[in-house]
TORRO-528762 format. One record per residue: residue in three letters; x, y, z of N, C-alpha, C in turn. Coordinates in steps of 0.05 Angstrom, whole numbers, always signed. Layout:
<recs>
> residuo;n_c1;n_c2;n_c3;ca_c1;ca_c2;ca_c3;c_c1;c_c2;c_c3
> ALA;X;Y;Z;X;Y;Z;X;Y;Z;
...
</recs>
This chain:
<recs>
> residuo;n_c1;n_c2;n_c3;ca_c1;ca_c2;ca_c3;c_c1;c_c2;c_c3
> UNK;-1826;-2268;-1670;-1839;-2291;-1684;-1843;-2314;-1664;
> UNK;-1866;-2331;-1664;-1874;-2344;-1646;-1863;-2375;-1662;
> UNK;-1856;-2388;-1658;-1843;-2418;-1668;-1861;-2438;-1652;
> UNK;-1882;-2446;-1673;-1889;-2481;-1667;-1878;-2511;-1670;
> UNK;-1877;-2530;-1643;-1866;-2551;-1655;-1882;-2569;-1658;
> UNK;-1890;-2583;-1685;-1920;-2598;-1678;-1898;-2632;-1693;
> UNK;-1899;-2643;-1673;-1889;-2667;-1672;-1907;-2687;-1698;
> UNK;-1895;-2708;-1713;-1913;-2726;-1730;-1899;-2749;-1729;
> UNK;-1918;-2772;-1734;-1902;-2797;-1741;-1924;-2803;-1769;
> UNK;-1934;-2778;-1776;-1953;-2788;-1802;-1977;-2804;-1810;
> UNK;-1990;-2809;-1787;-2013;-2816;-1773;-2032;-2792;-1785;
> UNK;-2049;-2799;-1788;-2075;-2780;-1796;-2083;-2759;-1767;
> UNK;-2076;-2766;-1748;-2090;-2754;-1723;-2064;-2734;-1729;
> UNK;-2038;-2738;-1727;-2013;-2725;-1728;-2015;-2699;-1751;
> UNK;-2025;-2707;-1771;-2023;-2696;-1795;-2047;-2668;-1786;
> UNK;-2074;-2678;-1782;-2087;-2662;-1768;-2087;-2639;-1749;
> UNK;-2069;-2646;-1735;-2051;-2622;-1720;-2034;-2608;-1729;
> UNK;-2022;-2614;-1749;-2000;-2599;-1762;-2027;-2581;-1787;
> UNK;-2043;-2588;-1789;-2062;-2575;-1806;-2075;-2550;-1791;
> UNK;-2084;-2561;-1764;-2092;-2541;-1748;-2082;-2528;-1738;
> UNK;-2055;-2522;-1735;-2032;-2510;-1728;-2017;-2484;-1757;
> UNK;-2026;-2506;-1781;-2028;-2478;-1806;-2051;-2464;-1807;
> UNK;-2073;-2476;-1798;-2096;-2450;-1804;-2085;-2428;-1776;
> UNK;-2078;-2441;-1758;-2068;-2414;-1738;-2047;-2394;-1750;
> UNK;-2030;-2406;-1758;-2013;-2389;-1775;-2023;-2375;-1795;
> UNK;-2044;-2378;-1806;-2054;-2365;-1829;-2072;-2347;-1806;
> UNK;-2079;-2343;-1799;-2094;-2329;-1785;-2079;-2301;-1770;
> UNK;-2060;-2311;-1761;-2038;-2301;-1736;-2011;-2301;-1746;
> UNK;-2000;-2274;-1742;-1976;-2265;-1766;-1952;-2279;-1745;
> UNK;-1923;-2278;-1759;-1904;-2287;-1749;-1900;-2308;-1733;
> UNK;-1919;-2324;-1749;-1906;-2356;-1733;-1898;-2373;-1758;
> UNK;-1870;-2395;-1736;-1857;-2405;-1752;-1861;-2434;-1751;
> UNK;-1872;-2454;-1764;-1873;-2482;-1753;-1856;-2497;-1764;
> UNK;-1844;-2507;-1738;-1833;-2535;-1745;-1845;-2562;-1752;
> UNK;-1844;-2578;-1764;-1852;-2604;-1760;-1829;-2630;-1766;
> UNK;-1826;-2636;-1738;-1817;-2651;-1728;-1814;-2686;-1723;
> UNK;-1796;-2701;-1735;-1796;-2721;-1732;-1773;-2740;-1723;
> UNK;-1776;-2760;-1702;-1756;-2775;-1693;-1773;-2801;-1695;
> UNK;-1740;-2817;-1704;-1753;-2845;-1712;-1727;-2868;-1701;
> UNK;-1727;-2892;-1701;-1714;-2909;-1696;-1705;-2921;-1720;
> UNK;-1682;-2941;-1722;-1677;-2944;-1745;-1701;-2963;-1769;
> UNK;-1698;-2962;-1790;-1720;-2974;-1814;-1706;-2992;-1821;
> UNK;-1725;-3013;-1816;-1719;-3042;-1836;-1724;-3054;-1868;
> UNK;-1748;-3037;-1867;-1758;-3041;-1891;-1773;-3017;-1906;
> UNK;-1781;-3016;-1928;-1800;-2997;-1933;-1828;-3011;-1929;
> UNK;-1849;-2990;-1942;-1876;-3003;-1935;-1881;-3033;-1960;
> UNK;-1869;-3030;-1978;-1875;-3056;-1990;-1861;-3082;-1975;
> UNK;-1835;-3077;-1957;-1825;-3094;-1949;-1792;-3097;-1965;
> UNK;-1791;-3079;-1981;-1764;-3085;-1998;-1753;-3074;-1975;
> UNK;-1722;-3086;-1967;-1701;-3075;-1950;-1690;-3049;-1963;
> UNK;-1686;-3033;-1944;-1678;-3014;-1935;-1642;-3016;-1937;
> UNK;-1628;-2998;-1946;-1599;-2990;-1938;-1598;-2986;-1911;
> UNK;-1587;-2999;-1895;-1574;-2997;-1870;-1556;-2970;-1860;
> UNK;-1562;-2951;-1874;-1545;-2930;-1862;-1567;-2903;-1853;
> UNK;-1553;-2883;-1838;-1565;-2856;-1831;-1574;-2846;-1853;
> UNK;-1560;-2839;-1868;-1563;-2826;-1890;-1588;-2829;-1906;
> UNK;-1590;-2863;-1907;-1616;-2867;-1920;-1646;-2867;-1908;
> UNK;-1635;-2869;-1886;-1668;-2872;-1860;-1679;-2846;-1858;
> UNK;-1651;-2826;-1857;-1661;-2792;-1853;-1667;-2785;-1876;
> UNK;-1662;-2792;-1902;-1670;-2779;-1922;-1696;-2788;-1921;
> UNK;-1713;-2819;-1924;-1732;-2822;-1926;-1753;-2812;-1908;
> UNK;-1750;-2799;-1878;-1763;-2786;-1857;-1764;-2753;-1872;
> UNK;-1731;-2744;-1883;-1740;-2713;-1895;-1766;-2716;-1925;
> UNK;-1769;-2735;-1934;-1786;-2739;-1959;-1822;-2737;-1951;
> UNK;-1822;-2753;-1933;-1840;-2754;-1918;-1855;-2726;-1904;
> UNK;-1840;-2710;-1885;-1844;-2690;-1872;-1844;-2663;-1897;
> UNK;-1832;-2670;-1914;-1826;-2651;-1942;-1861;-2660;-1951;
> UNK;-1874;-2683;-1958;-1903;-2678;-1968;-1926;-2668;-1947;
> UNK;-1911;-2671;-1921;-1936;-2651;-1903;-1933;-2625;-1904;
> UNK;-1908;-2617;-1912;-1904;-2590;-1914;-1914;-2572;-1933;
> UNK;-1919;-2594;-1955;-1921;-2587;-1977;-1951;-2582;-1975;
> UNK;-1976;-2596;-1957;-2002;-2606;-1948;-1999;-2572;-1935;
> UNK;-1985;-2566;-1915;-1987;-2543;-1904;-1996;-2512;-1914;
> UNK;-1975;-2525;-1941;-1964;-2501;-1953;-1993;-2488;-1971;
> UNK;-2010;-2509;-1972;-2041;-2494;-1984;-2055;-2488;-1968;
> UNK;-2046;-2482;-1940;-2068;-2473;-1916;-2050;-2439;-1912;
> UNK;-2021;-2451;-1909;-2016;-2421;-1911;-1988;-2414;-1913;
> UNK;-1986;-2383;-1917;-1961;-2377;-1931;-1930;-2373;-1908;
> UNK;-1937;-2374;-1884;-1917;-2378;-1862;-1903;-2403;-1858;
> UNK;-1872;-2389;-1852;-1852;-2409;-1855;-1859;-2431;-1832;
> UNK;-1851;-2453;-1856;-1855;-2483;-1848;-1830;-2496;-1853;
> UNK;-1818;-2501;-1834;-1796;-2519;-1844;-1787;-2554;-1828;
> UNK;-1783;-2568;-1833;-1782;-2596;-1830;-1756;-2601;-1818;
> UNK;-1754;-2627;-1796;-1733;-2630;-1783;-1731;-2661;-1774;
> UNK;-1718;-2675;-1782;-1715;-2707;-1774;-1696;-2712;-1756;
> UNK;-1695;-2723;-1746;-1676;-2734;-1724;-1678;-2762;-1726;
> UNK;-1654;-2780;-1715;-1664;-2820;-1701;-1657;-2809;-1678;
> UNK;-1664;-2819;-1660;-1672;-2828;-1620;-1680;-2846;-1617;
> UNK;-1678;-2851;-1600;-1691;-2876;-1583;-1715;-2879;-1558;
> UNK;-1720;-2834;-1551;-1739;-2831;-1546;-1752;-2811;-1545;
> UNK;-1771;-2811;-1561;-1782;-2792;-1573;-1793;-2762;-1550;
> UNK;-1802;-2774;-1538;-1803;-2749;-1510;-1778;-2734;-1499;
> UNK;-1754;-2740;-1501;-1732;-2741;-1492;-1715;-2724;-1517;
> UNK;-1729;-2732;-1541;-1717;-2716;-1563;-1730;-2686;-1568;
> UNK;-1764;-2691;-1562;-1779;-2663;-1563;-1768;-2646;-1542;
> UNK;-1755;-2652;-1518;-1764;-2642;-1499;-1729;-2627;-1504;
> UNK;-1698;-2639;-1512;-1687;-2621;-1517;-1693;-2607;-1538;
> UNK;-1703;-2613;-1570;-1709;-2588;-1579;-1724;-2568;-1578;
> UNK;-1742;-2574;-1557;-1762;-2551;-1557;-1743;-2537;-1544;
> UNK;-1726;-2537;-1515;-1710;-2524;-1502;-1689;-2509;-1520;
> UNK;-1671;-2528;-1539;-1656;-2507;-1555;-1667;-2489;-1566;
> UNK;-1683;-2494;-1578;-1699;-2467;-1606;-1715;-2460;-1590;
> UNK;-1717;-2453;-1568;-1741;-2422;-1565;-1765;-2439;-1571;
> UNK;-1776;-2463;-1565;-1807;-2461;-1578;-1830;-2447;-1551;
> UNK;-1843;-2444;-1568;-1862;-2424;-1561;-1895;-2448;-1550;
> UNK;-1895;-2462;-1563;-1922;-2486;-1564;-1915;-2504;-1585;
> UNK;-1915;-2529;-1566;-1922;-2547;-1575;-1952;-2553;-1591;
> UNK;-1949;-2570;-1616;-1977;-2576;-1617;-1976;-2606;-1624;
> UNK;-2001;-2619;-1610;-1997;-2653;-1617;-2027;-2664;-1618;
> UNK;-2025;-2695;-1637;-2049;-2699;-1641;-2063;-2720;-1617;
> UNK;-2082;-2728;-1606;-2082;-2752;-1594;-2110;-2779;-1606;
> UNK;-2107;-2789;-1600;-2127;-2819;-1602;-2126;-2827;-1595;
> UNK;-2147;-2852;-1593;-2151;-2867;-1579;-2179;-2874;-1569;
> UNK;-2198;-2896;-1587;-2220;-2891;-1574;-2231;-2920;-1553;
> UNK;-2210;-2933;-1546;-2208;-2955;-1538;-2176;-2954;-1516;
> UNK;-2184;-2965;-1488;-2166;-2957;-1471;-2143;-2973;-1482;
> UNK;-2134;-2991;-1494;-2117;-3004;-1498;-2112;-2981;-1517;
> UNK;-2120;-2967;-1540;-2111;-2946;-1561;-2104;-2918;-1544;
> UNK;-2116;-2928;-1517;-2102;-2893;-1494;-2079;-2908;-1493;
> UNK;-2081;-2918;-1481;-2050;-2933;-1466;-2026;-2923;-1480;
> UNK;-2032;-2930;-1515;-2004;-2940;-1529;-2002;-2912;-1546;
> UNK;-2027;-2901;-1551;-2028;-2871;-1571;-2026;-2856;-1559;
> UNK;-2039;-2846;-1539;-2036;-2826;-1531;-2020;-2821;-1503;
> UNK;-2007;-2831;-1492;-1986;-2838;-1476;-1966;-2812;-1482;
> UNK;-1954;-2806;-1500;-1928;-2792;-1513;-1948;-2766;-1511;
> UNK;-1974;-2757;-1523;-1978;-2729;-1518;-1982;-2720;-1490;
> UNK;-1987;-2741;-1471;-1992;-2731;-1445;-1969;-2732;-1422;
> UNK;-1945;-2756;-1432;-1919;-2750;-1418;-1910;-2725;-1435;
> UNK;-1918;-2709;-1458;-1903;-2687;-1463;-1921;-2667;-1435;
> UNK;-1939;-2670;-1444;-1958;-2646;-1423;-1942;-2657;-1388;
> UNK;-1937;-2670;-1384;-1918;-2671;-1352;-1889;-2663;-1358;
> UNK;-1879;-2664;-1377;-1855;-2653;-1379;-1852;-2621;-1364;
> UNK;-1876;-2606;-1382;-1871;-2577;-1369;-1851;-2565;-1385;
> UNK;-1845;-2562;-1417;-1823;-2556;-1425;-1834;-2529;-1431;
> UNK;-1858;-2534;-1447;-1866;-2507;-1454;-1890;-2508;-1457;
> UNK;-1915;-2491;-1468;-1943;-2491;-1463;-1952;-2521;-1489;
> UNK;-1966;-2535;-1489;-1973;-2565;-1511;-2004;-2565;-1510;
> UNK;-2014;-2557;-1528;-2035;-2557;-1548;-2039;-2589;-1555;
> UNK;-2063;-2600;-1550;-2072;-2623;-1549;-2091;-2622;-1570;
> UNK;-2098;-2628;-1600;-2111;-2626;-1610;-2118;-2648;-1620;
> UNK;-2162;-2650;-1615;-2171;-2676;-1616;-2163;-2686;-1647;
> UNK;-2172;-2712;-1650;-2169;-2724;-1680;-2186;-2710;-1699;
> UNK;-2211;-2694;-1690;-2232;-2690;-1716;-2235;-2657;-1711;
> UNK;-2218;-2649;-1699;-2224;-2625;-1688;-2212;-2609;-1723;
> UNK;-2231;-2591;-1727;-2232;-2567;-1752;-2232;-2544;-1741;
> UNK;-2212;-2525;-1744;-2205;-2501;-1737;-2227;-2482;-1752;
> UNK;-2241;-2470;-1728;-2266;-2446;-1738;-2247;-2423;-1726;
> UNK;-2232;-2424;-1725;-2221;-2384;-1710;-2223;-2395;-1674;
> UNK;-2202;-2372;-1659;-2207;-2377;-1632;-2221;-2348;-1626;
> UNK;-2240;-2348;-1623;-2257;-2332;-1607;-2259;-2329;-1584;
> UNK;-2277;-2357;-1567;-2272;-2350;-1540;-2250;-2377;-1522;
> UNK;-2230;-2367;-1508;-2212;-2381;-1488;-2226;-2388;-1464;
> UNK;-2221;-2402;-1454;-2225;-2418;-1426;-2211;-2423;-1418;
> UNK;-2207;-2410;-1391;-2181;-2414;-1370;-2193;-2425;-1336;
> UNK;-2181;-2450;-1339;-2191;-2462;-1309;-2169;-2459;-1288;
> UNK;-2182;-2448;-1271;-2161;-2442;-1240;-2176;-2453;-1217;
> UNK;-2160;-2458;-1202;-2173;-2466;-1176;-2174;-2453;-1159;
> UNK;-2167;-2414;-1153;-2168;-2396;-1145;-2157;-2393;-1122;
> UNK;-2131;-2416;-1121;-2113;-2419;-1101;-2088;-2414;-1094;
> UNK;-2076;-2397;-1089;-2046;-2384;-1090;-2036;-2371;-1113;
> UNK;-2056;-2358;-1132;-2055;-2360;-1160;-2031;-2333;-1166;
> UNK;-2019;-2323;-1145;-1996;-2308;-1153;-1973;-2322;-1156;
> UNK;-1971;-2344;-1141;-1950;-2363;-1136;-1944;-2388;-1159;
> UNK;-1976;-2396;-1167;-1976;-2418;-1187;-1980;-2411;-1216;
> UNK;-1994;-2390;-1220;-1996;-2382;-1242;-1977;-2368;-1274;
> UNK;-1966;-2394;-1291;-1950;-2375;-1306;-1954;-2364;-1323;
> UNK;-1947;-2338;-1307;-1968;-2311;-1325;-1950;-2308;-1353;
> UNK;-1916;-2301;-1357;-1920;-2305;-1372;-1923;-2329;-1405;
> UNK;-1921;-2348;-1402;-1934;-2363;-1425;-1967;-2364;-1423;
> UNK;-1982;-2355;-1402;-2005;-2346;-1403;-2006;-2330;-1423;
> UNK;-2002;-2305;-1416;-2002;-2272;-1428;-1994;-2271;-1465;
> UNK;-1970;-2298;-1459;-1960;-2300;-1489;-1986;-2311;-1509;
> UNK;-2001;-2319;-1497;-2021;-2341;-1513;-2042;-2321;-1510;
> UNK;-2053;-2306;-1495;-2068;-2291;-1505;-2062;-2259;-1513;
> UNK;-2037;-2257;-1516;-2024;-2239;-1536;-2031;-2246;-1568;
> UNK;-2024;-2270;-1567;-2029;-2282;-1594;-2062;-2286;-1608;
> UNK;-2073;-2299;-1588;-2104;-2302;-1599;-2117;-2275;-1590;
> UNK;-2121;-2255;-1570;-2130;-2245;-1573;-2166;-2248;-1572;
> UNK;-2176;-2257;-1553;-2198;-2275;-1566;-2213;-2264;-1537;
> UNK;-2241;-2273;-1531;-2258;-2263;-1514;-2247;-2289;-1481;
> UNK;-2240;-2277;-1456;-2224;-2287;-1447;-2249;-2299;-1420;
> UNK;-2248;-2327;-1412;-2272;-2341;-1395;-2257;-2347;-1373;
> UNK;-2253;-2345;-1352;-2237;-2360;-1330;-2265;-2370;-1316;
> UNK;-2258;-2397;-1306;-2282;-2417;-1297;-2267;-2417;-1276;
> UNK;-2283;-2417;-1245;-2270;-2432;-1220;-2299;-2460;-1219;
> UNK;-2293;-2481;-1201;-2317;-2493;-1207;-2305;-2507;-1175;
> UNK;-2324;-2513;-1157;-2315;-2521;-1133;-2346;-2515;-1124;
> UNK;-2345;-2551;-1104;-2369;-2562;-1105;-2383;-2550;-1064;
> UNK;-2354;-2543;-1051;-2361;-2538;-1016;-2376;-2510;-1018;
> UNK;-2378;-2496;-1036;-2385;-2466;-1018;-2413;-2474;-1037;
> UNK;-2442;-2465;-1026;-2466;-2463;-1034;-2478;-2444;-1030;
> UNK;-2471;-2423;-1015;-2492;-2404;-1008;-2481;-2373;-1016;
> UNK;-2449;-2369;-1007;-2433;-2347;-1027;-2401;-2357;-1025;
> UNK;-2399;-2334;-1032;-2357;-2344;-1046;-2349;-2329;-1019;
> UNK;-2329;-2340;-1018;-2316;-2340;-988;-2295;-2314;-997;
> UNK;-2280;-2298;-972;-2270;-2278;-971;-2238;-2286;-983;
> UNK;-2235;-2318;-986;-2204;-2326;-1004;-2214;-2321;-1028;
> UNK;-2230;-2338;-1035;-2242;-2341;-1074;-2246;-2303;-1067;
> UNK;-2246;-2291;-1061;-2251;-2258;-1074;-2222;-2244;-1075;
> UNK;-2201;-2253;-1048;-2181;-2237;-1051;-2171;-2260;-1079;
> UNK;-2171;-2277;-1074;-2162;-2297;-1106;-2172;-2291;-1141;
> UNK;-2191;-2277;-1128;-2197;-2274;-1157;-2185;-2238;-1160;
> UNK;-2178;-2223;-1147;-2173;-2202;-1146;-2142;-2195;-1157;
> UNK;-2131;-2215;-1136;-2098;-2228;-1156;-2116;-2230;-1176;
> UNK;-2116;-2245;-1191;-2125;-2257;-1222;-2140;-2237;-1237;
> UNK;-2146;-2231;-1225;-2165;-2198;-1245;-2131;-2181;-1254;
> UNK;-2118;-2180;-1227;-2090;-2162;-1239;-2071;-2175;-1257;
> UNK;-2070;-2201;-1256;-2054;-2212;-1272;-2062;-2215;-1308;
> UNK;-2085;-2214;-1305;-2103;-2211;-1321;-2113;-2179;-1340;
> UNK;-2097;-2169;-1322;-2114;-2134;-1331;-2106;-2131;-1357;
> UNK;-2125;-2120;-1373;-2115;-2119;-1406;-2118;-2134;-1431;
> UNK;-2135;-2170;-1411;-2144;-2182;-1421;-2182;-2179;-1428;
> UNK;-2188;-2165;-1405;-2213;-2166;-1403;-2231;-2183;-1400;
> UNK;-2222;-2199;-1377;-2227;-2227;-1369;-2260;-2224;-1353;
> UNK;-2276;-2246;-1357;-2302;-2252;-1351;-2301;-2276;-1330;
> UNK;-2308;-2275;-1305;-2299;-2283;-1282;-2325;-2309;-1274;
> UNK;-2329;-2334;-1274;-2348;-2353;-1272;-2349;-2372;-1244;
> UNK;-2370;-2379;-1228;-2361;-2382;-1204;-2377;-2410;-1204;
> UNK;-2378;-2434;-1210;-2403;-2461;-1216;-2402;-2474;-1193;
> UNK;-2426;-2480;-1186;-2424;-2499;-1164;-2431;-2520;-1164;
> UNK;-2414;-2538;-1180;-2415;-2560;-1184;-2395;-2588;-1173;
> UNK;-2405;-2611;-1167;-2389;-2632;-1152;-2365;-2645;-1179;
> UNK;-2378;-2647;-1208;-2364;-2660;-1220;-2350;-2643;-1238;
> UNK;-2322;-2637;-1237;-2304;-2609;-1249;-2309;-2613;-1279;
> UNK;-2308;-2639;-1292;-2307;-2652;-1318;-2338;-2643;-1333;
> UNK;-2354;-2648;-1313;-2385;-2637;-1324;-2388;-2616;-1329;
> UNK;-2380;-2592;-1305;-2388;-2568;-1310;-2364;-2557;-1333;
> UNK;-2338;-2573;-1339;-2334;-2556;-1363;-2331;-2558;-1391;
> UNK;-2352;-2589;-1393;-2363;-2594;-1414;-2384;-2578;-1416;
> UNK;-2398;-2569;-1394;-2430;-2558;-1391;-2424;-2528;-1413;
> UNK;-2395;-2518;-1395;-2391;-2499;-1399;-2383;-2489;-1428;
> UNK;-2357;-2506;-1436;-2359;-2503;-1467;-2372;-2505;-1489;
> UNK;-2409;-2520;-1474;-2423;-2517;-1498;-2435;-2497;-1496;
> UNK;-2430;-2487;-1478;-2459;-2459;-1469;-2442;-2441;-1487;
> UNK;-2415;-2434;-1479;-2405;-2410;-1496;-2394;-2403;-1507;
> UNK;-2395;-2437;-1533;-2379;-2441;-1550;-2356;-2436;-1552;
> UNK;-2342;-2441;-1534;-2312;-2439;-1526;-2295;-2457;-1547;
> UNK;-2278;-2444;-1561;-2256;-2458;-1576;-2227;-2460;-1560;
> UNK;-2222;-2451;-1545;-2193;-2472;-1534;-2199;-2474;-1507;
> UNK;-2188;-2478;-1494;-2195;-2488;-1455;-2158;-2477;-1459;
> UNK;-2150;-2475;-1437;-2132;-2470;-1422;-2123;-2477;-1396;
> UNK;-2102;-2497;-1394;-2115;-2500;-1369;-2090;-2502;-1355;
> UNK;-2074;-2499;-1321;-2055;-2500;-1312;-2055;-2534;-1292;
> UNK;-2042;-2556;-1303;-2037;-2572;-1283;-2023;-2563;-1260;
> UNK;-2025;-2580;-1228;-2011;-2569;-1218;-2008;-2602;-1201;
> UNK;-1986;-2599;-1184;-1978;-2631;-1171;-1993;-2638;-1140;
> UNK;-2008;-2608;-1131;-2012;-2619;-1109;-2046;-2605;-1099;
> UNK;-2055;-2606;-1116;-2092;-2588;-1114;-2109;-2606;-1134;
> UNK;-2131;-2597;-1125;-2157;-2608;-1135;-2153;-2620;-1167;
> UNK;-2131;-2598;-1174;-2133;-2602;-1210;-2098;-2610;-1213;
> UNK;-2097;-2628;-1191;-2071;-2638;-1202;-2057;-2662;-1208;
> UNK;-2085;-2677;-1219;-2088;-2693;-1237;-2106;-2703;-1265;
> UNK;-2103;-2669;-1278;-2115;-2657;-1288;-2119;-2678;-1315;
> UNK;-2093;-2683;-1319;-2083;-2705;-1337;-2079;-2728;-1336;
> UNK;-2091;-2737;-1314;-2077;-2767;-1308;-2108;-2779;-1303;
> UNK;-2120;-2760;-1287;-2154;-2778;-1271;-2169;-2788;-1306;
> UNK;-2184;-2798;-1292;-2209;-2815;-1320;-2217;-2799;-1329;
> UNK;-2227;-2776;-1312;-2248;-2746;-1320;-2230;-2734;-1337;
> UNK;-2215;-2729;-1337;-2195;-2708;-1355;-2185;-2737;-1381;
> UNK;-2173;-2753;-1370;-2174;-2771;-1406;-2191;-2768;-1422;
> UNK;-2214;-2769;-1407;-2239;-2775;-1423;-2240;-2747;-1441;
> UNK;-2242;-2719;-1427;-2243;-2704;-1439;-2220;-2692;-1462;
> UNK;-2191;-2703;-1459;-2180;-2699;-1474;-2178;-2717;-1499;
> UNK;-2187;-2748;-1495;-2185;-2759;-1521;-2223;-2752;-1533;
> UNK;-2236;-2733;-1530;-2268;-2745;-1542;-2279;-2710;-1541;
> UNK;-2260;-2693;-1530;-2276;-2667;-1533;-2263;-2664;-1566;
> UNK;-2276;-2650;-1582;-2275;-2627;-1606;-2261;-2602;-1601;
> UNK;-2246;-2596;-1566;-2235;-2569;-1559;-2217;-2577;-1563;
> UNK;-2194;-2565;-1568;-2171;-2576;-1557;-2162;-2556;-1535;
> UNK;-2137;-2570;-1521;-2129;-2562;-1498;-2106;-2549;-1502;
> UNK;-2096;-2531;-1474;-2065;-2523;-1479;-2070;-2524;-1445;
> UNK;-2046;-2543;-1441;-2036;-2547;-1416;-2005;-2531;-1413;
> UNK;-2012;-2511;-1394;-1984;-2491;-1387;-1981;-2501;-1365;
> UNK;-1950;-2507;-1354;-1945;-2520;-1325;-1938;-2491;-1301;
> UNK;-1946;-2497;-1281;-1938;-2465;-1271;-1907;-2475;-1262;
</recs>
């Protein structure tokens, strides 16, 4: 059984992920989702009446809460959903031991933000999860509607890819979808043919790959962000895949303007695996 942890603070973008995360389950047998919440202590309720000052009362009102998304879930589909509250003081720090105790399998989280001051402060927490590296984290946009995953997109930089590549939470994710498999290289120096590395590199990657039935793409393009917007419209690609890494072309995959941009404003969502 595969175990999702899709984090909420009950935000509509939040809630949306936990939605898109049941149509996967409905789709795809033996998964179990968590949904997950850590909060700081409550002063008040939303009308402003005070609150009881104890645990007891803050966690019960966080399980009530996560109990009506569940309940939201529970008409998308019939796989176990079960709810989990916690108080912390930081919320990255709390995901990141439970994902480690329980086996999770993927994260899933919402982001926003359509104003840099709304990057800064919203979406901050899904992208220090994606540097954590705890386990593979599914980035799903705010308006994004689950059609089925058909075709995957996997971006590599076709560079040491025996060494950087982790095959398996790769393998695990397309164990699960099963879906028509795209690996994009996109690198702007070679113009005339692919050099004798990009062939033994892709040759690793064909083997790590075997079984998948992977479709091999070679773009020669300067701007990495263009060609794989270009690319996901050409072949209607529903997830991207992608491996950050700390010291290559794509290893600030998550951090440069090009990659914000595409993670708060694409309709794909992402799954960032750390090698």
């Amino acid at each position: 059984m595969k175990t999702f942890l899709v984090p909420t603070d009950f935000s509509e973008t939040s809630k949306n992920a936990a939605r898109y995360a049941a149509h996967i389950a409905k789709q795809y047998p033996d998964i179990h989702i968590i949904l997950y919440n850590v909060s700081d202590e409550i002063s008040a309720g939303s009308d402003g009446t005070p609150l009881a000052d104890d645990d007891h009362s803050r966690k019960k009102i966080m399980e009530l809460a996560l109990e009506s998304v569940r309940i939201d879930l529970s008409r998308i589909t019939q796989s176990k959903v079960t709810c989990v509250a916690e108080e912390g003081t930081d919320l990255i720090d709390s995901i990141d031991r439970f994902a480690r105790h329980n086996g999770v399998d993927l994260i899933i989280m919402g982001i926003t933000g359509s104003t840099r001051l709304e990057q800064l402060f919203m979406g901050s927490n899904t992208l220090k999860m994606v540097e954590r590296g705890t386990c593979p984290v599914m980035i799903v946009p705010p308006f994004a509607l689950y059609k089925g995953i058909q075709d995957i997109m996997i971006t590599s930089d076709f560079k040491d890819v025996e060494r950087t590549m982790p095959v398996k939470p790769i393998q695990g994710l397309l164990e699960l979808f099963r879906a028509n498999l795209h690996v994009v290289n996109v690198d702007h120096e070679h113009y005339v043919e692919l050099t004798e590395e990009y062939k033994s590199e892709r040759a690793k990657l064909e083997g790590i790959l075997q079984g998948y039935n992977p479709q091999f793409y070679f773009i020669r393009m300067y701007d990495f962000m263009e060609a794989v917007n270009q690319f996901v419209e050409d072949k209607e690609i529903d997830l991207i895949v992608t491996v950050p890494k700390r010291h290559s072309f794509l290893s600030g995959i998550f951090r440069s303007s090009y990659t914000k941009k595409l993670a708060y404003h694409s309709h794909v969502p992402i799954i960032a695996v750390h090698e």
